[in-house]
TORKE-415090 format. One record per atom (N, C-alpha, C, O): x, y, z; residue in one letter. Coordinates in pm, whole numbers, plus 50000, padded with zeros to 5 digits. Each point is the difference from the previous one (the first is absolute). Example, Ala and Ser with C-alpha at 12.3 -4.5 7.8 and 13.67 -1.06 7.14 Angstrom:
<rs>
513194943150780a 499115011950000a 500905012050000a 501044999850066a 498615010749862s 500825011950006s 499235010950073s 500515011150017s 
</rs>
This chain:
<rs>
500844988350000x 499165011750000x 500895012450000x 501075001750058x 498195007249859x 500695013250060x 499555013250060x 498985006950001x 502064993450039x 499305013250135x 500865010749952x 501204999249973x 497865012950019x 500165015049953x 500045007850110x 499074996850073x 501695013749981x 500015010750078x 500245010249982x 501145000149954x 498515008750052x 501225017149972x 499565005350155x 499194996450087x 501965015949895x 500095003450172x 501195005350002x 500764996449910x 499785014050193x 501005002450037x 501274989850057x 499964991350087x 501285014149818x 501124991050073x 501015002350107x 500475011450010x 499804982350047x 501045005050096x 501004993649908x 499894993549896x 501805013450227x 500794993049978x 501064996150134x 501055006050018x 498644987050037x 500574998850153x 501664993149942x 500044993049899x 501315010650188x 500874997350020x 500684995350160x 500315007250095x 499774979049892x 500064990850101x 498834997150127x 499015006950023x 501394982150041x 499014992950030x 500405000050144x 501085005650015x 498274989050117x 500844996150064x 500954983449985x 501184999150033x 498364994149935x 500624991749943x 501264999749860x 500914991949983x 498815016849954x 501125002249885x 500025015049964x 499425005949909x 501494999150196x 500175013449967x 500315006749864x 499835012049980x 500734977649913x 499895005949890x 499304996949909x 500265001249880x 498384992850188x 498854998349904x 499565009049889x 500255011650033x 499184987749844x 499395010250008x 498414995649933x 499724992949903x 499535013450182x 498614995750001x 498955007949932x 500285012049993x 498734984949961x 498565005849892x 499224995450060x 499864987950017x 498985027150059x 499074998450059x 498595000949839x 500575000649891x 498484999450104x 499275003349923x 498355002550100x 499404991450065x 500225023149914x 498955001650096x 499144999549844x 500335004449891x 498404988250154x 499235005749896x 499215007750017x 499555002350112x 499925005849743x 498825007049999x 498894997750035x 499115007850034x 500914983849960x 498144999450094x 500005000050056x 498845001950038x 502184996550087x 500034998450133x 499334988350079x 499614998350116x 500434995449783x 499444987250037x 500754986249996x 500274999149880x 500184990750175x 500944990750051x 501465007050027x 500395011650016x 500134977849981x 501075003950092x 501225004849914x 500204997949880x 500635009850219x 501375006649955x 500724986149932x 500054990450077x 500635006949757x 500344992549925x 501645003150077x 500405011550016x 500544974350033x 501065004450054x 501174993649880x 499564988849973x 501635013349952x 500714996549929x 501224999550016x 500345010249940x 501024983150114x 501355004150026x 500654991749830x 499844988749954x 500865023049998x 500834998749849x 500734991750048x 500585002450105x 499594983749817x 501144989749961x 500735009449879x 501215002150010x 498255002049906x 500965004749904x 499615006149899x 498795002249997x 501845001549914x 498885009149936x 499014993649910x 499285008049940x 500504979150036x 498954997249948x 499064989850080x 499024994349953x 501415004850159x 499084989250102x 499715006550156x 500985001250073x 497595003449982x 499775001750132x 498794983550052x 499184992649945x 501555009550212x 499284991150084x 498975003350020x 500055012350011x 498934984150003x 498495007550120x 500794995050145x 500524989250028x 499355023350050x 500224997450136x 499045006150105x 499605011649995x 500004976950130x 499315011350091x 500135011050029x 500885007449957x 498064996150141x 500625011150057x 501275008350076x 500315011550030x 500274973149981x 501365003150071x 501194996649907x 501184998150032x 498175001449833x 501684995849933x 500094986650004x 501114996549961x 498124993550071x 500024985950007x 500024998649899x 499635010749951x 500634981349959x 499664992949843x 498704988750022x 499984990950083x 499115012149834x 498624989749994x 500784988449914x 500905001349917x 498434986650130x 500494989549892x 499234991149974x 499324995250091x 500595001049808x 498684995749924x 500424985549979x 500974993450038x 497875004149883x 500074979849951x 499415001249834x 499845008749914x 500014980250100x 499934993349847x 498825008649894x 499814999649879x 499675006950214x 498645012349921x 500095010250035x 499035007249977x 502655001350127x 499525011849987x 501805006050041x 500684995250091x 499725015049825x 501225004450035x 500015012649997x 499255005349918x 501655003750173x 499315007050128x 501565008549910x 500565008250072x 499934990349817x 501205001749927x 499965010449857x 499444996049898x 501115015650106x 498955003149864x 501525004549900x 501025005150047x 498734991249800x 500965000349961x 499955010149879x 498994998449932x 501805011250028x 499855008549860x 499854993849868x 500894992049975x 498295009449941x 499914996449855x 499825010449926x 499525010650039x 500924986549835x 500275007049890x 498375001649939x 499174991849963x 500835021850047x 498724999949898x 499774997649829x 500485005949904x 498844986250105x 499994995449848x 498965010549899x 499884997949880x 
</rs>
């Protein structure tokens, strides 16, 4: 499935856990569900992470991993 958001971004730098994190909040516009939490692996791959910077981790139907593609 896919899920659409727009919304304001943050850009948080470190965590307490990895001070040289650097993390992507996403508030959305509607103000409706929750603050989207993201710490950059690199420049073409972020984690979903809780609220605390945890990394979510998923199974065989759902990855919590989002990766850049080329628009065709």
């Amino acid at each position: 499935a896919r899920y659409v958001s727009t919304g304001k971004w943050t850009v948080i730098r470190g965590t307490v856990a990895d001070p040289g994190a650097i993390m992507y909040q996403l508030q959305p516009d509607s103000g409706q569900g929750p603050v989207l939490s993201f710490k950059k692996a690199d420049d073409n791959i972020l984690f979903m992470t809780d609220e605390n910077g945890n990394l979510l981790v998923g199974n065989d139907y759902v990855s919590f991993t989002l990766s850049r593609q080329q628009k065709k």
